[in-house]
matplotlib code that plots the C-alpha trace (Angstrom):
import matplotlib.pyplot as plt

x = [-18.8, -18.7, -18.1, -15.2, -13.5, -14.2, -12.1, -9.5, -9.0, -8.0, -5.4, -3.5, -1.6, -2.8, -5.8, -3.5, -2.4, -5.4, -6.6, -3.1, -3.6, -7.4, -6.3, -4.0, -6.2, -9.2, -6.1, -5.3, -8.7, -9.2, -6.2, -8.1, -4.6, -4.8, -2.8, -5.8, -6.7, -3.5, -3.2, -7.5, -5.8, -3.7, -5.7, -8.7, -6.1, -4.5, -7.7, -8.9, -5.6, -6.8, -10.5, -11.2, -13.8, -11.0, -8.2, -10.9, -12.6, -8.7, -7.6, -10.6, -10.6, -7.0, -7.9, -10.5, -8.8, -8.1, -10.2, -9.3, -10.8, -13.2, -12.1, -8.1, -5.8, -2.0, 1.3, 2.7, 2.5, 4.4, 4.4, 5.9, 6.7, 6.4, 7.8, 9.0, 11.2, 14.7, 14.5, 11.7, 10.1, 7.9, 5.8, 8.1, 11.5, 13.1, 11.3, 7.4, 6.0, 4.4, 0.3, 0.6, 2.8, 0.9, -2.0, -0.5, 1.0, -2.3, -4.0, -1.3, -1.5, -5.0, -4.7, -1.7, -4.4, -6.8, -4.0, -0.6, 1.8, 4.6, 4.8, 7.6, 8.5, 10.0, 12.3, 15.9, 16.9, 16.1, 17.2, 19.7, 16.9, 14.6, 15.0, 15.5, 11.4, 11.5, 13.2, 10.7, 8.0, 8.7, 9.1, 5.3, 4.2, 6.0, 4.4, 1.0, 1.6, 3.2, 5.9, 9.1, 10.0, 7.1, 8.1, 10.3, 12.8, 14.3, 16.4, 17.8, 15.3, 14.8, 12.3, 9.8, 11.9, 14.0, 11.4, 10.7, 14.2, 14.8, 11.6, 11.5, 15.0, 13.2, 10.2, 12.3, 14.3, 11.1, 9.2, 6.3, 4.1, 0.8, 2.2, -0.6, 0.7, -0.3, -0.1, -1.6, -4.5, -3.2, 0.4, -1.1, -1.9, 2.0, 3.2, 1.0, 2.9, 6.2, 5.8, 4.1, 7.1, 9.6, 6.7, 5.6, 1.6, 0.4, -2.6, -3.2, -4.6, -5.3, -5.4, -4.9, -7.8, -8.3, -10.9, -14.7, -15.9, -19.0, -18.0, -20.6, -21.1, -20.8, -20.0, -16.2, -15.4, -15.4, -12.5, -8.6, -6.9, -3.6, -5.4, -6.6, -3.0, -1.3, -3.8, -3.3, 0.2, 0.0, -2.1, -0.4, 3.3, 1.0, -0.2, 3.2, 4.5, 1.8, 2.5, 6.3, 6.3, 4.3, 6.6]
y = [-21.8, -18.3, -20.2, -21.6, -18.7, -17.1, -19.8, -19.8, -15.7, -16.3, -19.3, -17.6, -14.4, -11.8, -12.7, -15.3, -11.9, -11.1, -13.8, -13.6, -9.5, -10.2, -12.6, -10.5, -7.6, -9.9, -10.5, -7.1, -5.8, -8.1, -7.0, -3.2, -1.2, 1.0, -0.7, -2.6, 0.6, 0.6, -3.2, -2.2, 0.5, -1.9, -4.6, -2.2, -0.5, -3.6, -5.4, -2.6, -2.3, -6.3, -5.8, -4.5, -2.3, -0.2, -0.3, 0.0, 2.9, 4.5, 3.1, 3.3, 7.4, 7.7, 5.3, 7.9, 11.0, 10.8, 8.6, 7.8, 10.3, 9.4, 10.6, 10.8, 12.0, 12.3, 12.0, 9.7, 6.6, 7.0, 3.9, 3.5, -0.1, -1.9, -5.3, -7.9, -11.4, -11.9, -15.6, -17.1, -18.0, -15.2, -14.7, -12.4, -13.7, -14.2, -12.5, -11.9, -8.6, -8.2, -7.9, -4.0, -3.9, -6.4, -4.3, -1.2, -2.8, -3.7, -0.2, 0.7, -1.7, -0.8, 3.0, 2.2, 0.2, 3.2, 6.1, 4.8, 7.0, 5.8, 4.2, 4.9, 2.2, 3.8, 1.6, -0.3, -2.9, -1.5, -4.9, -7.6, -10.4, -8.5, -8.3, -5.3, -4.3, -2.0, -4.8, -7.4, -5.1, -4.0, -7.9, -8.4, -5.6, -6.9, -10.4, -8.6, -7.5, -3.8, -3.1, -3.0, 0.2, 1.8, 1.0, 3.3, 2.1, 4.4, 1.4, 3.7, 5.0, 3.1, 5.3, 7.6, 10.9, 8.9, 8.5, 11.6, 12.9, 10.3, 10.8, 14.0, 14.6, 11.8, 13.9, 17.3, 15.4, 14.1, 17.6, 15.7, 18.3, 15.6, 12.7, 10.2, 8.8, 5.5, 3.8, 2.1, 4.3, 4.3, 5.2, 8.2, 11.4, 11.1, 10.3, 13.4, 16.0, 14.7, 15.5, 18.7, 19.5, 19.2, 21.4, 18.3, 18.3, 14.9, 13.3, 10.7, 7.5, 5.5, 1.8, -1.5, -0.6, -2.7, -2.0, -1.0, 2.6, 1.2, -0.1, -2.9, -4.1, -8.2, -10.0, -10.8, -7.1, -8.0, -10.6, -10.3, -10.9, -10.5, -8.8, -6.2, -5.5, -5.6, -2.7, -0.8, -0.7, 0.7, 3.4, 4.5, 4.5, 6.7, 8.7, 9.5, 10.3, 13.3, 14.5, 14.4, 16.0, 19.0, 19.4]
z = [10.9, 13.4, 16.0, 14.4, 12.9, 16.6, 19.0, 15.7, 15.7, 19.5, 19.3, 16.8, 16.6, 17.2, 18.9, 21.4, 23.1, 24.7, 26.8, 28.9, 29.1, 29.7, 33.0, 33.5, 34.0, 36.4, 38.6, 39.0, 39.7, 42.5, 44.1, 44.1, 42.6, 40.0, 38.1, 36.2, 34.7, 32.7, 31.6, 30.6, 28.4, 27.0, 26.3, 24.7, 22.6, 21.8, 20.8, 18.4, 16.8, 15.8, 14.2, 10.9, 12.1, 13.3, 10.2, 7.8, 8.6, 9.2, 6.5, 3.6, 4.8, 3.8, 0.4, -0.5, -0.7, -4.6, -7.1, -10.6, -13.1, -15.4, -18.7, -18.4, -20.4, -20.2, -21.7, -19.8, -17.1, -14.1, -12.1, -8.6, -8.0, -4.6, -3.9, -5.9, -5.3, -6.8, -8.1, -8.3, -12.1, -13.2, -16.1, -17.5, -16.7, -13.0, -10.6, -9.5, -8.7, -5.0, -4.8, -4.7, -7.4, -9.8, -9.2, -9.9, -13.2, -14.2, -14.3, -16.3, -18.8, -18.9, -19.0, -21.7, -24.0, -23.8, -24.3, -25.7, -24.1, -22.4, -18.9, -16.4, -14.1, -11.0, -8.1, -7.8, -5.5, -2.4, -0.1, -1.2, -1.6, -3.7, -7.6, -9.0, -9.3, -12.1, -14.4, -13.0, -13.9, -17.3, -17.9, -16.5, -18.7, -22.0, -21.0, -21.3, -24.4, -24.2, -26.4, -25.1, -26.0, -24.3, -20.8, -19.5, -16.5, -13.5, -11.4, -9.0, -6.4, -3.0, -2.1, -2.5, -2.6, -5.1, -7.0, -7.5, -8.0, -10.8, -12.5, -12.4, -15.1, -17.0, -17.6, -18.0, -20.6, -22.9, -21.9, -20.8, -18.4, -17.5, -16.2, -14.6, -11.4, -10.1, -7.2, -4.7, -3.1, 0.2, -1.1, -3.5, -1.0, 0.4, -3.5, -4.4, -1.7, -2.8, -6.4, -5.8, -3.3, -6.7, -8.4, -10.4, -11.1, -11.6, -12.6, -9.6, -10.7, -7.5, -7.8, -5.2, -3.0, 0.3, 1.9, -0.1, -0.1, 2.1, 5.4, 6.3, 10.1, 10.2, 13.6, 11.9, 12.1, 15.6, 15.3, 15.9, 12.5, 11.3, 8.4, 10.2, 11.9, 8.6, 7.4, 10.1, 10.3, 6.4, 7.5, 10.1, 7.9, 5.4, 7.9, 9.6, 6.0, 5.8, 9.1, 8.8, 5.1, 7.0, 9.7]

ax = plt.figure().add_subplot(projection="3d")
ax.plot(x, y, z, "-o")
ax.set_aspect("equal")
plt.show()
């Protein structure tokens, strides 16, 4: 079965890349230029920016800067939406939420079962082939059983700083002062600095993890995957965020 998955993770992107830089690389060195030393930069950096080993110790550090407290209280549940279609058949009406989304849906349904306050569903239509997310969400969470009245809906934001901008009059206007903030756990130390940057203290309430708190060594860490890429390049937007909110 390894051998397998092995010969698959390098016929198919990204994994397809490096044999051509790998030739590319022999055929250089046996010309003696120093040119070999840069493809060898390439194709090492390319190859760890494939293997999980790599995005999940970069990404799990970024995932475990908050955790979700164990006795919370608060007055209200501010979700930040992320993804969902336009048109397809949901269970709540037209429309599906993405994964991060769902999951972020579902601690609040959760944490609205154990509290009953109200939850705030943040996001508009940020492209013209998505649905509006914060409509497709409140359906999902009526679907699960939470009253309609209890979900909240800010449809204008397209992004974070929007977010915060719109949330923030809705919380001045019900004077609520301990909002819990969920959202995906890689998404929550750069959602954290923007609402402390409009002077809003939350309670975060991390949820959506990808990748375990324990990193375990197995010969597939060792593999190119599109999986690993894909969490990589979600780090590194998070980390960008931090850095550019501190410049």
């Amino acid at each position: 079965m390894f051998l397998l998955q092995f010969l698959l993770s390098f016929v198919v992107p990204p994994g397809v890349f490096l044999l051509p830089l790998l030739i590319w690389w022999i055929l250089m060195l046996r010309k003696r230029t120093r040119v070999h030393l840069l493809i060898l930069f390439f194709l090492v950096s390319f190859y760890a920016s494939t293997i999980s080993l790599v995005s999940d110790t970069i990404l799990g550090r970024l995932e475990q800067l908050y955790e979700p407290p164990q006795n919370i209280q608060g007055e209200a549940i501010i979700v930040l939406a992320g993804g969902a279609t336009l048109d397809t058949l949901g269970a709540g009406g037209p429309g599906d939420p993405s994964g991060e989304t769902a999951n972020r849906l579902l601690a609040a349904a959760a944490l609205y079962k154990k509290l009953d306050i109200p939850i705030i569903i943040s996001v508009g239509k940020v492209y013209p082939d998505t649905g509006f997310e914060a409509m497709v969400s409140k359906n999902w969470l009526v679907a699960m059983g939470i009253p309609e009245n209890k979900v909240w809906v800010e449809n204008k934001s397209r992004n974070t700083e929007d977010n915060i901008k719109y949330v923030k009059s809705i919380l001045d206007e019900n004077k609520i002062t301990e909002p819990i903030l969920v959202t995906s756990a890689l998404h929550m130390a750069r959602s954290v600095q923007h609402f402390e940057e409009e002077g809003i203290e939350i309670i975060p309430y991390p949820t959506g993890y990808m990748v375990s708190k324990s990193l375990k060594l197995y010969p597939e860490r060792f593999l190119p995957s599109y999986e690993a890429v894909n969490k990589l390049g979600h780090a590194l937007k998070e980390y960008l965020g931090l850095l550019l909110l501190r410049i």
